[in-house]
Each structure stands twice: as structure tokens, then as C-alpha cells.
LOMAR-249764 format. One record per residue: chain; residue number from 1; x, y, z of N, C-alpha, C in turn; residue in one letter. Coordinates in pm, whole numbers, plus 50000, padded with zeros to 5 digits. Last residue first. Layout:
REM residues N
<r 'A',NUM,<X,Y,Z>,<X,Y,Z>,<X,Y,Z>,'A'>
...
END
This chain:
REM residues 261
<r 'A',261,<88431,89371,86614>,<88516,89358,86720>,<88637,89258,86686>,'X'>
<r 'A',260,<88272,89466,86349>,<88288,89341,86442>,<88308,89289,86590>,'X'>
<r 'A',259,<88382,89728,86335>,<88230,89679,86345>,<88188,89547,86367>,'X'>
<r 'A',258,<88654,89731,86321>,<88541,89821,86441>,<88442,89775,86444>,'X'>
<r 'A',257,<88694,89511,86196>,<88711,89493,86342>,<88646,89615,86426>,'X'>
<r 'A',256,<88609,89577,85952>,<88573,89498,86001>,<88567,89506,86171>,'X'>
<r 'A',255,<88790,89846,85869>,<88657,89833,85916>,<88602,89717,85976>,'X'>
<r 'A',254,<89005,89685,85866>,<89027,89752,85998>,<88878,89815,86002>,'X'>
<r 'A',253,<89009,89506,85610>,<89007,89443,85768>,<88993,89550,85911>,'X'>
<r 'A',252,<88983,89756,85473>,<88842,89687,85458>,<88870,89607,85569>,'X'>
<r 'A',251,<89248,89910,85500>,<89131,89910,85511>,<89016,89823,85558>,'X'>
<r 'A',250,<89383,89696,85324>,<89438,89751,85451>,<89313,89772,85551>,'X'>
<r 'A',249,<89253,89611,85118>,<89387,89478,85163>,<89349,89566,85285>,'X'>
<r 'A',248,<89239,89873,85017>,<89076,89798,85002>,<89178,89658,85100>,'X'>
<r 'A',247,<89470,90156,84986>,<89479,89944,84964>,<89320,89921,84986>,'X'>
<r 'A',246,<89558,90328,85152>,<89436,90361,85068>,<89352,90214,84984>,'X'>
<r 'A',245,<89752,90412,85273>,<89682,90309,85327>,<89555,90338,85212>,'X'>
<r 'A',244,<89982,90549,85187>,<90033,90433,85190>,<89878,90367,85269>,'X'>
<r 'A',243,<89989,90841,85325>,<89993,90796,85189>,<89975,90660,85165>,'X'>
<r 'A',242,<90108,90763,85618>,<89967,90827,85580>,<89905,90807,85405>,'X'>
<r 'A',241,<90385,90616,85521>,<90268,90578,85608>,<90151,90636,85576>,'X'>
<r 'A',240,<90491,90874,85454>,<90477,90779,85379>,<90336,90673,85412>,'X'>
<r 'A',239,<90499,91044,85716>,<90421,91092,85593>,<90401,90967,85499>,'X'>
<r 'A',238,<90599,90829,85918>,<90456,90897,85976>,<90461,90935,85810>,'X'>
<r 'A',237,<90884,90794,85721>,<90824,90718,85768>,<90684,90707,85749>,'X'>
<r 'A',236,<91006,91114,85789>,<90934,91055,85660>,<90849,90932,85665>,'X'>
<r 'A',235,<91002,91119,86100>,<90882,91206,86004>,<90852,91198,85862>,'X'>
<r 'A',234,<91023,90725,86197>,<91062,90910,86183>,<90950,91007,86108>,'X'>
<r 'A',233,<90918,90483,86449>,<90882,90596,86292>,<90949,90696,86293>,'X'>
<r 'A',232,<91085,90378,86672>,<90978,90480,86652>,<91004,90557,86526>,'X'>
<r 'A',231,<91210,90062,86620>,<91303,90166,86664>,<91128,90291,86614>,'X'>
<r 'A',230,<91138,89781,86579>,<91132,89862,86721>,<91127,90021,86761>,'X'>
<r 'A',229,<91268,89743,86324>,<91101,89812,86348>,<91092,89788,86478>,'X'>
<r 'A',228,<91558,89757,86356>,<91483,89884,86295>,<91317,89863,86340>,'X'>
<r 'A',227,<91510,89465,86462>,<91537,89560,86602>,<91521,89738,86479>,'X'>
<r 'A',226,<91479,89343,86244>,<91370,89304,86342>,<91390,89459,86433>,'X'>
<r 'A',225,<91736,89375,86083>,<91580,89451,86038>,<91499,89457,86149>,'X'>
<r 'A',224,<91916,89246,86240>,<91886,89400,86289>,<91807,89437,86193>,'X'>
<r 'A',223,<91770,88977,86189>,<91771,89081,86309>,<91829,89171,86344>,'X'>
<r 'A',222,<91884,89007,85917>,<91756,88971,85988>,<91763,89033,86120>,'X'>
<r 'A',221,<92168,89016,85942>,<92121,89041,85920>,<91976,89077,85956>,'X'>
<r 'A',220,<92196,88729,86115>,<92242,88867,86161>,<92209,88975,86162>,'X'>
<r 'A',219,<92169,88568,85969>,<92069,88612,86049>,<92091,88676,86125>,'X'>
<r 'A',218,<92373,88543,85734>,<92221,88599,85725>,<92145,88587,85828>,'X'>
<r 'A',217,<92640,88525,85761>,<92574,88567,85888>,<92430,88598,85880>,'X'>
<r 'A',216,<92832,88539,85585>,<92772,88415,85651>,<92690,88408,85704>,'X'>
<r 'A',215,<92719,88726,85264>,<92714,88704,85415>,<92738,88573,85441>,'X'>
<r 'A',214,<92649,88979,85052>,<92748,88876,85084>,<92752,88844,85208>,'X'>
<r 'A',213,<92424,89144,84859>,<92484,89131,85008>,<92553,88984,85022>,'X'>
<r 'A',212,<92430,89376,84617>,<92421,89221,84642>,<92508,89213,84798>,'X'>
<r 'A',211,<92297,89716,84683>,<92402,89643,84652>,<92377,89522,84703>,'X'>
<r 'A',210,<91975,89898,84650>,<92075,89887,84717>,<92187,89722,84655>,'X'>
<r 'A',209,<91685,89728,84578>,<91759,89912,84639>,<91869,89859,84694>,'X'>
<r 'A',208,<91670,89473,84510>,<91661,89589,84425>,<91696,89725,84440>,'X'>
<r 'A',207,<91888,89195,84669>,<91818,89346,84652>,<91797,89438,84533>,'X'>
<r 'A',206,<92007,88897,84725>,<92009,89026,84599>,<91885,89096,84690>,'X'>
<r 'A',205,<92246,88764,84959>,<92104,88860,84907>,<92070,88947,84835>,'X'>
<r 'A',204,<92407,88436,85023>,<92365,88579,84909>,<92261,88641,84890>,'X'>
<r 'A',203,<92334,88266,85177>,<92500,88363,85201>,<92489,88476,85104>,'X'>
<r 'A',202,<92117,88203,85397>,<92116,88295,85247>,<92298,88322,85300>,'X'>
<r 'A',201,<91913,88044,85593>,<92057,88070,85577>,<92119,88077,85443>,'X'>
<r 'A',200,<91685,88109,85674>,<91705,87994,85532>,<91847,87999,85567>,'X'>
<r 'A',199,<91580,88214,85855>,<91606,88092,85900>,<91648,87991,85782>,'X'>
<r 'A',198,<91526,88450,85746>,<91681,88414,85898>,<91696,88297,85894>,'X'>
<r 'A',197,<91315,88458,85662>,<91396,88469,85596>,<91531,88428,85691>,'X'>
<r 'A',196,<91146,88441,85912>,<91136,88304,85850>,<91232,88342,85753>,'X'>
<r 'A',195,<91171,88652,86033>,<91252,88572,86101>,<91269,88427,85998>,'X'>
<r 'A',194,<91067,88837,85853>,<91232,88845,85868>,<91271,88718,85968>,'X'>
<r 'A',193,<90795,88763,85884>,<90921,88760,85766>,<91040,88749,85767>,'X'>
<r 'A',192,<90786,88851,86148>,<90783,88731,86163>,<90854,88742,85984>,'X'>
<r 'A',191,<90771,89151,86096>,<90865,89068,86212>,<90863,88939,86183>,'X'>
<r 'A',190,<90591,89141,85923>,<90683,89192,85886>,<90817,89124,85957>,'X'>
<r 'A',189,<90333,89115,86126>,<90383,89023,85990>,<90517,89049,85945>,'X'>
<r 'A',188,<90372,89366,86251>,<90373,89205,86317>,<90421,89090,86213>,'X'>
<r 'A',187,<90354,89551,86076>,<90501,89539,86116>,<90494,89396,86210>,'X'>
<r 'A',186,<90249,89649,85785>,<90180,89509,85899>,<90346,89505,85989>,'X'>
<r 'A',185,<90391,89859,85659>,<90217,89835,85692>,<90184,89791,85826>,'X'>
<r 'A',184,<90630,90035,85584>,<90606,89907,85655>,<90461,89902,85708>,'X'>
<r 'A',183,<90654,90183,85300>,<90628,90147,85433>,<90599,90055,85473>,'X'>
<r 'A',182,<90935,90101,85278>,<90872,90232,85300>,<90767,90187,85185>,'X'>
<r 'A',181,<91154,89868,85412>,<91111,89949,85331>,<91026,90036,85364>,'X'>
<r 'A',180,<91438,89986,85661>,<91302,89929,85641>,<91250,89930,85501>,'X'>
<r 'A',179,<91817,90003,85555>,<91657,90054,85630>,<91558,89983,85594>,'X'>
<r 'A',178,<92146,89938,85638>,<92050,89901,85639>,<91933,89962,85677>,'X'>
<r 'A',177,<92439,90091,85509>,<92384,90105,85578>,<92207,90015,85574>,'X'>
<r 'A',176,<92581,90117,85231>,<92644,90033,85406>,<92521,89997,85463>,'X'>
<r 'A',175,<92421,90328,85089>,<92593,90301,85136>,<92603,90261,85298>,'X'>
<r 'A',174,<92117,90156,85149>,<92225,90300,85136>,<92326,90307,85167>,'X'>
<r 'A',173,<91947,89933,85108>,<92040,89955,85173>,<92139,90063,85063>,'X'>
<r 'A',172,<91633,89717,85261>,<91691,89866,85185>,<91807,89856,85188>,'X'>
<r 'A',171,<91460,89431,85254>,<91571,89517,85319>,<91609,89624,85235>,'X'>
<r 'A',170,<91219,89392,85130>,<91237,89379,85280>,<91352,89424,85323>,'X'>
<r 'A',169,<91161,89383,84824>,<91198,89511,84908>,<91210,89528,85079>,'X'>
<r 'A',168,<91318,89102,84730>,<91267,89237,84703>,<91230,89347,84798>,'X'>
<r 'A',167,<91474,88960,84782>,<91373,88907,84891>,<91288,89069,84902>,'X'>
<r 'A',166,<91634,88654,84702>,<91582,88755,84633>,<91465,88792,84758>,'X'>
<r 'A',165,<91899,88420,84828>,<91776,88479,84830>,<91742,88606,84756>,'X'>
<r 'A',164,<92086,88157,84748>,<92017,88282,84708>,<91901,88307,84735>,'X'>
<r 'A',163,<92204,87898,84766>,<92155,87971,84872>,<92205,88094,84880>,'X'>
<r 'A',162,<92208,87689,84602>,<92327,87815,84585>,<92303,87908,84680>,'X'>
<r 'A',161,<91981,87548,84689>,<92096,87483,84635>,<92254,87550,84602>,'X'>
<r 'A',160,<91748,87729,84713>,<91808,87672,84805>,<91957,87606,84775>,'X'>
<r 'A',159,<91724,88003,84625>,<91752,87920,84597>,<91852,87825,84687>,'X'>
<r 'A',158,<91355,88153,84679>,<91508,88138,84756>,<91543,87979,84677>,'X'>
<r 'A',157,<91197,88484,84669>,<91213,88347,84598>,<91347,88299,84680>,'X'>
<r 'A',156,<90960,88629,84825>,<91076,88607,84857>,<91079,88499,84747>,'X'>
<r 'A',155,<90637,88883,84819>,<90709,88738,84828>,<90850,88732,84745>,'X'>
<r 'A',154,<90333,89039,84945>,<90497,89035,84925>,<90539,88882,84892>,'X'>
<r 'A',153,<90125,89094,85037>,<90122,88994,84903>,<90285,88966,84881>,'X'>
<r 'A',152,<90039,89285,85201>,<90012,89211,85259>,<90082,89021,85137>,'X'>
<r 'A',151,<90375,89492,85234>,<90226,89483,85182>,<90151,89345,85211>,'X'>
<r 'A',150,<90556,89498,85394>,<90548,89561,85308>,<90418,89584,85269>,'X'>
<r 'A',149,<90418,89222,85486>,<90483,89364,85609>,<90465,89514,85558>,'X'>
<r 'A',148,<90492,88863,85397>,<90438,89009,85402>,<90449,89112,85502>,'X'>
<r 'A',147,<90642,88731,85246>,<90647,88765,85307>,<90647,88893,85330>,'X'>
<r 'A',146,<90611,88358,85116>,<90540,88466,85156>,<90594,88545,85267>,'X'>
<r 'A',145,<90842,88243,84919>,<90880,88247,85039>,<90757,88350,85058>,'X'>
<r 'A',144,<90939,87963,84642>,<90825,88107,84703>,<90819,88093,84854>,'X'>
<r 'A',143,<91247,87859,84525>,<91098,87814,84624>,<91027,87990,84652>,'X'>
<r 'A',142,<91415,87747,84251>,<91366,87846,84375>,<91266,87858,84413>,'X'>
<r 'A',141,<91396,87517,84080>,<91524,87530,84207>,<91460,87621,84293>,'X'>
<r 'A',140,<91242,87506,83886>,<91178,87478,84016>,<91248,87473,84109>,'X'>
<r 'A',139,<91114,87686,83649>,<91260,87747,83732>,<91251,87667,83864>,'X'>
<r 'A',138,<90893,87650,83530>,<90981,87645,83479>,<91135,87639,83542>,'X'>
<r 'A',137,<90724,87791,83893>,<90715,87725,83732>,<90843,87736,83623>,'X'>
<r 'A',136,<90873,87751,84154>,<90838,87813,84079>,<90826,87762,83935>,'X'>
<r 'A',135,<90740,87572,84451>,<90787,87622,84337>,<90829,87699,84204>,'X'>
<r 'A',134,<90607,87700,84753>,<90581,87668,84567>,<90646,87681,84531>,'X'>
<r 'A',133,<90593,87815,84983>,<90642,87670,84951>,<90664,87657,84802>,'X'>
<r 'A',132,<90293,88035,84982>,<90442,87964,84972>,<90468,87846,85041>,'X'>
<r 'A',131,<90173,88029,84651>,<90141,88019,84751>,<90293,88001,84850>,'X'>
<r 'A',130,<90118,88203,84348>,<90155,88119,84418>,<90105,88141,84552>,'X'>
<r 'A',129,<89934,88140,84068>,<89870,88215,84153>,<89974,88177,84294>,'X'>
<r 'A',128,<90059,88200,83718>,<90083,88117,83800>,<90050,88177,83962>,'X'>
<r 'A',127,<89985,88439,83581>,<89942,88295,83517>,<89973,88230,83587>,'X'>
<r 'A',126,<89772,88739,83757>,<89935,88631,83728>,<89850,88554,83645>,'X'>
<r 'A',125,<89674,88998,83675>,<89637,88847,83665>,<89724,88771,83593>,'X'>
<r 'A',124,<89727,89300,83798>,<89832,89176,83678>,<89788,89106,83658>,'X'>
<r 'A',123,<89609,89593,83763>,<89589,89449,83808>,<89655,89371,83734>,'X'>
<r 'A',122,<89704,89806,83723>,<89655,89833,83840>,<89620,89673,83889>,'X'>
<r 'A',121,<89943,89899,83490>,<89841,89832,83529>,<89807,89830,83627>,'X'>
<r 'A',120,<90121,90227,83533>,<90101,90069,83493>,<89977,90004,83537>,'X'>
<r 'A',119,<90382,90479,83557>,<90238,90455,83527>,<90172,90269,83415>,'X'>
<r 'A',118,<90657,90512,83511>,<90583,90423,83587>,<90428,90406,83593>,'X'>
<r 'A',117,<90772,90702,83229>,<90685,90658,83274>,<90723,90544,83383>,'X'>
<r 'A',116,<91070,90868,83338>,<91025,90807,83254>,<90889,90754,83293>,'X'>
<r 'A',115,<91317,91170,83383>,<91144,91095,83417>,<91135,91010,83298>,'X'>
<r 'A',114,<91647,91071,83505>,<91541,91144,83391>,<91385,91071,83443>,'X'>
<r 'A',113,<91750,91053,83857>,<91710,91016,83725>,<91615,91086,83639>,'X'>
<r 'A',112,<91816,91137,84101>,<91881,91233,83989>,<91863,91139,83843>,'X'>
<r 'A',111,<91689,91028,84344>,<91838,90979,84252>,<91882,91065,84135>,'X'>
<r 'A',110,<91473,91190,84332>,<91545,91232,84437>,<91723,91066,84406>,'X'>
<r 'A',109,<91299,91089,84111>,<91364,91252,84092>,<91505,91286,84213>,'X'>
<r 'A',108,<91277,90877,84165>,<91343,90884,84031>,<91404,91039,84064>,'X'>
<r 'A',107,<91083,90908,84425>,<91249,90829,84424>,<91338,90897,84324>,'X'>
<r 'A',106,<90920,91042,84256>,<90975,91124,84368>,<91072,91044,84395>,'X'>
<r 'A',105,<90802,90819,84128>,<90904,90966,84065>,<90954,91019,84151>,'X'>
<r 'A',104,<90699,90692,84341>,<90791,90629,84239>,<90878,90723,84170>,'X'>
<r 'A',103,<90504,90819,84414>,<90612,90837,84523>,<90729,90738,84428>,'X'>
<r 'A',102,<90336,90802,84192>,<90409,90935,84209>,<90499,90906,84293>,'X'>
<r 'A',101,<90218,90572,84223>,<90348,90591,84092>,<90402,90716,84112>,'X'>
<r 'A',100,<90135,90556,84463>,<90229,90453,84445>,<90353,90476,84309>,'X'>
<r 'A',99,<89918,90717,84375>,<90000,90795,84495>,<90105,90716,84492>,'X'>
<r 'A',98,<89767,90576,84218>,<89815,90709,84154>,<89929,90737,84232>,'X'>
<r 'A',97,<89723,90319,84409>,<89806,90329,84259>,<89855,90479,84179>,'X'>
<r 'A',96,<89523,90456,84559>,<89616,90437,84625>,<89757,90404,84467>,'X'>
<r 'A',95,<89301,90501,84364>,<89389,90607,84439>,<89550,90545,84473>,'X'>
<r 'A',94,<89258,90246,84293>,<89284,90324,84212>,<89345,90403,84276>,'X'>
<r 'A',93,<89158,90145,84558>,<89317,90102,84514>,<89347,90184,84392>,'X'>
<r 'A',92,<88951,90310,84595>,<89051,90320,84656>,<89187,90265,84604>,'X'>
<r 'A',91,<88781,90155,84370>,<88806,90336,84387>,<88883,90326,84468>,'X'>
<r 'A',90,<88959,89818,84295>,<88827,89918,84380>,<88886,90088,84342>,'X'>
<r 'A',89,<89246,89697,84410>,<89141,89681,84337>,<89012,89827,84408>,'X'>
<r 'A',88,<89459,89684,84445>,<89464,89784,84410>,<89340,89796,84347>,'X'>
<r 'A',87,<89561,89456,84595>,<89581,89571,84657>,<89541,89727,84594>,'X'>
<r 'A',86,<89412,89202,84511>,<89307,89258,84582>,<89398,89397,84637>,'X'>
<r 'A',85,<89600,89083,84292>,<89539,89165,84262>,<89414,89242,84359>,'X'>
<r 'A',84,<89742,88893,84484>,<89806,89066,84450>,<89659,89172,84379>,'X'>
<r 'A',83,<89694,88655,84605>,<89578,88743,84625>,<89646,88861,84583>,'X'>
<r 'A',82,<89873,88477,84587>,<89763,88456,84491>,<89676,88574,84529>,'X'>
<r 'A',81,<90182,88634,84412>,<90104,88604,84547>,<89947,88559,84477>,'X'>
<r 'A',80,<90313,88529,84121>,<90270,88623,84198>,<90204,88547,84289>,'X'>
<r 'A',79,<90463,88501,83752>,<90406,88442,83888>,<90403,88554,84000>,'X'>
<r 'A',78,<90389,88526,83388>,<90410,88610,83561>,<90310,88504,83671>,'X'>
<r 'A',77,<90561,88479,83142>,<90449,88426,83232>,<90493,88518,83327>,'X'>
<r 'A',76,<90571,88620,82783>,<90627,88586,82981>,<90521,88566,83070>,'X'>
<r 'A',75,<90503,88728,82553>,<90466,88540,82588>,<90499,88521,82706>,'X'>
<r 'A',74,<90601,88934,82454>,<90663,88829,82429>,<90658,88718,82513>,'X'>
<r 'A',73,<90433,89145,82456>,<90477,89112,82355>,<90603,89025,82355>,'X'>
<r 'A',72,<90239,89008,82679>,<90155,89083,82555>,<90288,89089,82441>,'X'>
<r 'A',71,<90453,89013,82901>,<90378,88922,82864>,<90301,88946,82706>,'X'>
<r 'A',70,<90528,89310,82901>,<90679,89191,82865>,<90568,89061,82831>,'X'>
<r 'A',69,<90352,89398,83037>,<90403,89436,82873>,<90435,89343,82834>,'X'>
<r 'A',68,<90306,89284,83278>,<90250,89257,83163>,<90271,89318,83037>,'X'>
<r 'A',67,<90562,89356,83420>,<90557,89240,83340>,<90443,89212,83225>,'X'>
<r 'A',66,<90645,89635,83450>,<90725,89546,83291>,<90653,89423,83271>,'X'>
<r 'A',65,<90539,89667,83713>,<90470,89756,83569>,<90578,89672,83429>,'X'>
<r 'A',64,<90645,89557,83943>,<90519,89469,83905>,<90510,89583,83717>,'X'>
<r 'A',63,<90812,89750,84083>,<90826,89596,84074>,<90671,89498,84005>,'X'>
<r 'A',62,<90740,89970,84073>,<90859,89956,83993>,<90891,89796,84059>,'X'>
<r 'A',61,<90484,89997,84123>,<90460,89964,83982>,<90606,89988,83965>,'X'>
<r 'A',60,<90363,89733,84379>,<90434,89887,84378>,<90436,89851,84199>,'X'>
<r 'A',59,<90315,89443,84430>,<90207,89541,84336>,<90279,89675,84278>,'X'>
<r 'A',58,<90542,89235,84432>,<90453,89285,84505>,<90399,89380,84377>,'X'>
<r 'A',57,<90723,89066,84253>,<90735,89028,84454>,<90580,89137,84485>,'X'>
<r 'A',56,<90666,88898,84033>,<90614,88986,84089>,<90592,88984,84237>,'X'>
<r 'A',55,<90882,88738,83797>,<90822,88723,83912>,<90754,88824,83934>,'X'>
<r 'A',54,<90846,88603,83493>,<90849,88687,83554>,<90799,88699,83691>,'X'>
<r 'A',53,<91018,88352,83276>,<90909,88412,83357>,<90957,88556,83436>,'X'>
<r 'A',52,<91107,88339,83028>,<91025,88293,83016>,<90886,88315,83199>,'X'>
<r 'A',51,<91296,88502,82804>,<91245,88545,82947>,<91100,88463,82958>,'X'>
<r 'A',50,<91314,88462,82481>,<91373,88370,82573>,<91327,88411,82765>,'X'>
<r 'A',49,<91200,88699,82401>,<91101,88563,82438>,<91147,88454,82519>,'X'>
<r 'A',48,<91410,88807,82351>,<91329,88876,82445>,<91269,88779,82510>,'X'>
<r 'A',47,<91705,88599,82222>,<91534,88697,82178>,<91519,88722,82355>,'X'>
<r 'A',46,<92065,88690,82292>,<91903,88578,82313>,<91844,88691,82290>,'X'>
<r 'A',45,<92324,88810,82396>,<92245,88735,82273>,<92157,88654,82240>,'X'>
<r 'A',44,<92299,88927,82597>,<92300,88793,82601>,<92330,88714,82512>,'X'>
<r 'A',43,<92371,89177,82520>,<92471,89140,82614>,<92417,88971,82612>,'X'>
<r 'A',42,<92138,89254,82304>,<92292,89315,82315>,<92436,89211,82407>,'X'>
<r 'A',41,<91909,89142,82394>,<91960,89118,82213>,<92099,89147,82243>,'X'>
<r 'A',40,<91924,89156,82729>,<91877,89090,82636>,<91931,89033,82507>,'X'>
<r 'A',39,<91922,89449,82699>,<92059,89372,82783>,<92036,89207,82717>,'X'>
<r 'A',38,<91716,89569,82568>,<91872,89551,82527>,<91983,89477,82551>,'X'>
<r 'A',37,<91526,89501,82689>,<91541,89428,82585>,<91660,89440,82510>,'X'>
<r 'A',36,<91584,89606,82949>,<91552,89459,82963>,<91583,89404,82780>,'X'>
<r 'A',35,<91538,89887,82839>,<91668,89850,82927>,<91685,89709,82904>,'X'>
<r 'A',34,<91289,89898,82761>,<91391,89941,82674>,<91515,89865,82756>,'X'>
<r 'A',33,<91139,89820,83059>,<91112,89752,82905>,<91246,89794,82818>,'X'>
<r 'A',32,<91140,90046,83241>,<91290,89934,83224>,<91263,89829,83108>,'X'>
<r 'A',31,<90961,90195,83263>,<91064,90256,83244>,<91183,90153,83198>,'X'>
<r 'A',30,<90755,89977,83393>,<90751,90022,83226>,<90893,90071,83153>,'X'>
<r 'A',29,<90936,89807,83667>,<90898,89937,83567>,<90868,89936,83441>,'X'>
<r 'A',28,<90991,89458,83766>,<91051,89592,83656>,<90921,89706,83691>,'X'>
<r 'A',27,<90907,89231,83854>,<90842,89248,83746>,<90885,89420,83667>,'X'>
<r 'A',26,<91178,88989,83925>,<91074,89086,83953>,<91015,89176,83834>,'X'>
<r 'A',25,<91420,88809,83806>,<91361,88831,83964>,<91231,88993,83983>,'X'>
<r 'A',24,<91301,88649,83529>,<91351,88766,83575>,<91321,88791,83686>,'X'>
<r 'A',23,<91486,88395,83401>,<91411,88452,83491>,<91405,88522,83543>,'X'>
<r 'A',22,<91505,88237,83086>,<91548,88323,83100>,<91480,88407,83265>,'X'>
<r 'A',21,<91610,87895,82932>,<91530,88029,82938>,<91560,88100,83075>,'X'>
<r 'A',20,<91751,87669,82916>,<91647,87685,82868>,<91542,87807,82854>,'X'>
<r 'A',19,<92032,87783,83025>,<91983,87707,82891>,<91871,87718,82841>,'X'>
<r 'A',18,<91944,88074,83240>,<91962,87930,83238>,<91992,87883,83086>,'X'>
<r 'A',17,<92015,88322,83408>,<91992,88301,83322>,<92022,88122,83321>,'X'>
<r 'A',16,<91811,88582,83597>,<91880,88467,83627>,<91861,88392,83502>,'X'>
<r 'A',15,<91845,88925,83645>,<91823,88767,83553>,<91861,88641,83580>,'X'>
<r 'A',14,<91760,89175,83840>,<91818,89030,83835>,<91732,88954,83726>,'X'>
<r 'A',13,<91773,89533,83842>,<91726,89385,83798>,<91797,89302,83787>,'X'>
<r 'A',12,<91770,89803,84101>,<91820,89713,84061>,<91772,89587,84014>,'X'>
<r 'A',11,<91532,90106,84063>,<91605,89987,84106>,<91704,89888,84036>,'X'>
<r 'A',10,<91437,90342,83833>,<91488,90360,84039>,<91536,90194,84111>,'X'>
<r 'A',9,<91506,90189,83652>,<91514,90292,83616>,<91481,90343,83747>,'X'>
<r 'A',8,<91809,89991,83664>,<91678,89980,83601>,<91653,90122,83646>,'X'>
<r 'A',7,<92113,89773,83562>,<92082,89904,83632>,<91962,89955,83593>,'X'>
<r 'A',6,<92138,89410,83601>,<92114,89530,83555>,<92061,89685,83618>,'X'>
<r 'A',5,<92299,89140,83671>,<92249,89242,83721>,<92233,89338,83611>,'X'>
<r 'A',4,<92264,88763,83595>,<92263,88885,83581>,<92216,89037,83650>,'X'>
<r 'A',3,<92353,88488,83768>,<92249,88564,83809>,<92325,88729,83691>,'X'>
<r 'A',2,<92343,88193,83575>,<92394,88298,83621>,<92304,88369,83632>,'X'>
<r 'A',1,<92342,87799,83616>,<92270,87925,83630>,<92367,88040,83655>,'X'>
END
């Protein structure tokens, strides 16, 4: 196996390439279809079709909007949390999906990238519904790691045998420097993610924001994510946050409990 990197259109893509086909650590941007099929015919020399799956760590549409293209014209399976499609379902998750692709440009614009579409499906209906522990179809070295915070559907692939983790947007990182993603929803759940990621012992962490992390120390790591969500929201944070609950996932449990208890 090699892990390919590519430069995508506000994040970073991983291929992981095998003999038999082709795995892409996350489901891309629309914006990154052109990119994916070049690196592809140009640098691999393999069809498109050779990408035989696609992960989808979460709903946002610069990790979930390539795959069902990429499925419709060339046969890629997409694996996913089994419940992704409840974050965007309903008149609210519609909203909440408009506000998800704009704060997507507002990245694009605030890296100094050209606009390209993010505007994407609102529901993927994986072909493979995972759970974690699972395997992954075709690719069964890397295991599905649920881990939610980010959103309630998030998920980690980890190869245990080269001990790689992919662990999409749970850690940020800006020259050097380590942040939360944005936003952090469920920060109880979130805490406990990071501890069950601590406990694989990853010497390698790909990321989509930010540079491949090299470590002995992956739980080092990990806990200083744990000790950032101690630390009190800043004022981008509180605005993202406010934007960021519109989900029917978020919601609909916090009506419950008023009217439950």
C-alpha cells in the first residue's frame, strides 16, 4: 500500500493505493472531481474506476460532495456512519446544508482560493452503512473508528498494521500549531473520541487541514485536543457554533429532553 497526497480545493486528499484498487480517505468536494481525475489518468496511470471506495468521515460537503459524483460516473462505493443521512435531512437540514457550503467558501475565500462549486447532495445513501469496529469493504486492513463531537456521524479509519490513522476533521493544524474543529457540537462525545483515538497508538496522522503528523507520542497528542475543549470558546468559535445547529441530529434530542425531561 501507498498513501497518496493531493492538494484539494480547501483540504487535503489521501489515496491509498493498492493492486487491486484504489481508496480514497474521504469523500472530497465537487471542487476536487477535476483534481481526483487527473492525479488519477496523469500521476497513477489508472482509470478513475480503479477508486473503488470512498469513505465519508462526515456530511460537511468538503468531505462528503465528490463521492456521489465519483459513484454515478464511475461505480465508487461509499462507506459511511450508518445514520449520516439523518444530519441533513428535513427543512432544517436543508438550511443547515446552505450555511455548511457557504462557511465552505468562506474557508476557500479566507486561503486565497478561486471559487469553485461546493454545493452537493444533502443525502449520500452510503452502499456500505458502517458501524465501528467494521471493516472496511474491499480494503479490510482499516478498521472504522466512530467518532463523534464534530457531528454526531463522524468516523476515523485506522490501519492497524502500519498504524495509520485518518481521523478527518478531529484535529486541525496551522503551522505547528493544534485547533478543535469548527464546531465542536457534542464536546462530551468529542472527549471521549479523542481518548479512544489515544488509545490506538497512530505513529501517523493524516489530516485534511493541515500537514501528515509524525509521532511516537499519539497520545500526547490526544490530550492536548482533550485540554483545547476545556479551554472557553472564543468569538469565532460562539459565531460558528450559532450557525452550526440547524441538524434535525442536534435539535430534535434537545426538544425531547425539554419535553421529556
Amino acid at each position: 500500500m501507498k498513501i497518496h497526497t493531493i492538494k484539494g480545493y480547501i483540504n487535503t486528499l489521501f489515496i491509498a493505493e493498492y493492486d487491486h484498487g484504489l481508496l480514497l480517505l474521504d469523500g472530497a468536494s465537487p471542487a476536487d472531481i477535476p483534481v481526483i481525475e487527473k492525479f488519477c489518468l496523469e500521476t497513477l496511470n489508472r482509470p478513475v474506476s480503479d477508486i473503488k471506495l470512498s469513505i465519508v468521515t462526515h456530511m460537511h460537503p468538503d468531505h462528503s460532495g465528490a463521492a456521489p459524483i465519483l459513484r454515478k460516473k464511475y461505480g465508487t462505493g461509499i462507506a459511511a456512519y450508518k445514520n449520516i443521512d439523518q444530519w441533513y435531512k428535513g427543512p432544517s437540514g436543508w438550511m443547515q446544508h446552505i450555511l455548511d457550503c457557504l462557511m465552505a467558501q468562506i474557508v476557500a475565500v479566507k486561503q486565497g482560493t478561486k471559487i469553485h462549486k461546493v454545493f452537493s447532495r444533502r443525502i449520500t445513501k452510503p452502499d456500505f452503512l458502517m458501524e465501528s469496529g467494521d471493516l472496511l469493504p474491499y480494503f479490510p486492513e482499516w478498521r472504522v473508528i466512530h467518532t463523534p463531537g464534530h457531528t454526531t456521524h463522524d468516523i476515523a479509519v485506522y490501519h492497524s498494521g502500519q498504524k495509520i490513522l485518518y481521523c478527518g476533521d478531529s484535529i486541525i493544524e496551522v503551522r505547528g500549531r493544534f485547533y478543535l474543529p469548527l464546531p465542536v457540537i457534542f464536546r462530551g462525545r468529542m472527549k471521549q473520541s479523542y481518548k479512544e483515538m489515544a488509545s490506538l497508538g497512530a505513529t501517523t496522522i493524516l489530516i485534511p487541514h493541515g500537514n501528515i503528523i509524525h509521532t511516537d507520542n499519539s497520545r500526547e497528542i490526544f490530550r492536548k485536543m482533550i485540554s483545547l475543549l476545556e479551554e472557553p470558546p472564543n468569538k469565532i468559535r460562539r459565531r460558528v457554533h450559532y450557525f452550526s445547529v440547524w441538524s434535525p441530529d442536534i435539535w430534535k434530542p434537545m426538544v425531547r429532553r425539554l419535553i421529556f425531561g
